[in-house]
N, C-alpha and C positions, 0 to 999 in steps of 0.2 A: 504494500500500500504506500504510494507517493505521499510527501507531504501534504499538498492541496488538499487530498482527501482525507487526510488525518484531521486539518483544519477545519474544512467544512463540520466532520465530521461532530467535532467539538461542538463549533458555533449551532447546530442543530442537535444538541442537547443540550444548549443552554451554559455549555461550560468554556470556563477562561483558564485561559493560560497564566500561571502566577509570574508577574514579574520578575526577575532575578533584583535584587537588589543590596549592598552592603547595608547589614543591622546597622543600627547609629546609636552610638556609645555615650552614655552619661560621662560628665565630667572631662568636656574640650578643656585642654594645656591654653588654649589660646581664645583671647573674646571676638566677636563678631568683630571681622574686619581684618584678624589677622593678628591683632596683637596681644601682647605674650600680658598673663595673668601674673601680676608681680607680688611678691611676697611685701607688707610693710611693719613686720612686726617680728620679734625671734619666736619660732614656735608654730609661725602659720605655715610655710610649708617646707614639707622635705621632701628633696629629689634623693630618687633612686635608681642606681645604675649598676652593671656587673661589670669586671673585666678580666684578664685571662691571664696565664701567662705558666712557665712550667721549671719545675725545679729541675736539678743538674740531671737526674735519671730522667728527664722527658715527661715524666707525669706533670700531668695537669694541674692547677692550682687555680680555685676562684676568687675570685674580691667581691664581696656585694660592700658597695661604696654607698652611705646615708648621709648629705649634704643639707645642713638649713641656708635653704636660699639665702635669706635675710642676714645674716650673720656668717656667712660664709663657714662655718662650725663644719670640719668633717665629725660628722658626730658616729660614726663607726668604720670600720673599715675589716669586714671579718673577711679569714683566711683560713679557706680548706680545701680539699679536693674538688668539694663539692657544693651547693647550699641549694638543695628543695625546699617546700614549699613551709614544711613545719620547722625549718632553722631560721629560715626569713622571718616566721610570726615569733621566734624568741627570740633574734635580735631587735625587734622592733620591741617586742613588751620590755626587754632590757632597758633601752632606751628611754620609753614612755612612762618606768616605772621611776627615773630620773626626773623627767623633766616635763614629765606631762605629752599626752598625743598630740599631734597635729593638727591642724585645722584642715589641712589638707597634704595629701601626698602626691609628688607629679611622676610618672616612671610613662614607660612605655606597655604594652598589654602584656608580652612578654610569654615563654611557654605557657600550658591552660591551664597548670595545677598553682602555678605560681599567683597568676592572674585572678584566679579565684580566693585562691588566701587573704591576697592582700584585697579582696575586696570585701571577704568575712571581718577581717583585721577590721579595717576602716567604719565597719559597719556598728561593728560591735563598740568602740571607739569614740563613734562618734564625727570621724574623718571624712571627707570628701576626698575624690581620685580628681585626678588631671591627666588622664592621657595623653600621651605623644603619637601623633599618625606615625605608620611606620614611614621610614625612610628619611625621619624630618628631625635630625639632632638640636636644628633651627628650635625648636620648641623645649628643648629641656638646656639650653646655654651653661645653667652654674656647673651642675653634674658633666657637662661636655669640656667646661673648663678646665673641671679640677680631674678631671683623667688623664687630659691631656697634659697637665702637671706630674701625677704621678706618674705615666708613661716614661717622659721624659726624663724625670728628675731619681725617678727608683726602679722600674720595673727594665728601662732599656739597659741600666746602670749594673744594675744587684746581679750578682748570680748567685742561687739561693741551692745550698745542695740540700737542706730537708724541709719541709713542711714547717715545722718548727722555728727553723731558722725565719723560712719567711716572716710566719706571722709576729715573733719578734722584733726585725726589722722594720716590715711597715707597721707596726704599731707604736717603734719609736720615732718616723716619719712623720705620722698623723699628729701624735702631741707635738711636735714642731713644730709642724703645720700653724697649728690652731694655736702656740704657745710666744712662736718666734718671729714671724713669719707676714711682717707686716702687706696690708692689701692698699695697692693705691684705689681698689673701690670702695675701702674705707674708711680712707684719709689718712693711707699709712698709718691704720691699726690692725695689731694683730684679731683676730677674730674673739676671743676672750677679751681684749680692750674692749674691742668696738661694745661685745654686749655689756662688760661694768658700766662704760659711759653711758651707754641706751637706757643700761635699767639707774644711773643713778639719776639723769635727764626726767626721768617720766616720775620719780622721789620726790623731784622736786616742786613737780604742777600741782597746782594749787586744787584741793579737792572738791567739786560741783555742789553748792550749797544746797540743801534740801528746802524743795520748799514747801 
């Protein structure tokens, strides 16, 4: 049977062909128009990003990297083989049991197991998602920064012969990072300045009389 007569066939029982169409995702990275959803606060949101790299036997090593936009805070940087879906939601509760959840987290959709945790996470939380379309780094900037830092600065640099050794290493990179490490998008402070100055800034405002 030809198309046409499959066609017909349809329209004379009254049946339609369902569109093909991309689902559409809660929680655009970006507002109508294109431009990027900015953090204005420490806490409202954290980007998250993976990236790779492999110790002296050739095995693999992962990074999941937790960024506050706002404060530029690498606020994790865990190292293993591996990190599924249930290590991702205990390094977040680690995190949030610090410093409070997010207002929002921005990452890309990322494998399905993953993608769904962190949308339980967030739910449960309290959290809003910011998705990143694929292919568009464009939309997650701070996370595409600070990789590009690490890359650079540890990951083309180090050669790690154990597992250990690594997470070691870049976890003494990270408190540097955040400790030494002044940002000229923050007025040449380091990321712990910036946030004492912010929180002692907002100490200071005068509190909204009741009326």
């Amino acid at each position: 049977m030809n198309k046409k007569k499959v066609q017909r066939l349809w329209r004379d029982e009254g049946l339609r062909v369902q569109r093909r169409c991309r689902k559409r995702r809660t929680g655009r990275s970006t507002e109508p128009g294109g431009k990027l959803r900015r953090a204005v606060r420490p806490n409202e949101v954290w980007a998250i990003d993976f990236q790779f790299d492999v110790t002296a036997d050739g095995r693999q090593i992962k990074l999941a990297n937790i960024v506050d936009e706002f404060t530029r805070e690498a606020l994790a940087m865990r190292v293993g083989r591996t990190c599924d879906a249930d290590q991702l939601v205990n390094l977040l509760d680690a995190i949030a049991s610090e410093r409070g959840a997010p207002a929002f987290i921005r990452c890309d959709n990322g494998p399905e197991l993953i993608a769904a945790a962190l949308r339980d996470w967030c739910r449960f939380n309290l959290a809003g998602t910011l998705y990143i379309e694929p292919g568009s780094p464009w939309e997650n900037p701070f996370i595409e920064s600070f990789n590009g830092r690490v890359r650079d600065e540890l990951l083309n640099v180090e050669e790690f012969f154990t597992l250990t050794e690594a997470q070691v290493i870049i976890e003494d990179w990270r408190i540097e990072y955040n400790n030494y490490r002044p940002h000229s998008s923050l007025g040449q402070l380091t990321p712990l300045e910036f946030v004492a100055k912010w929180n002692a800034t907002k100490e200071l405002q005068p509190t909204p009389a009741l009326s």
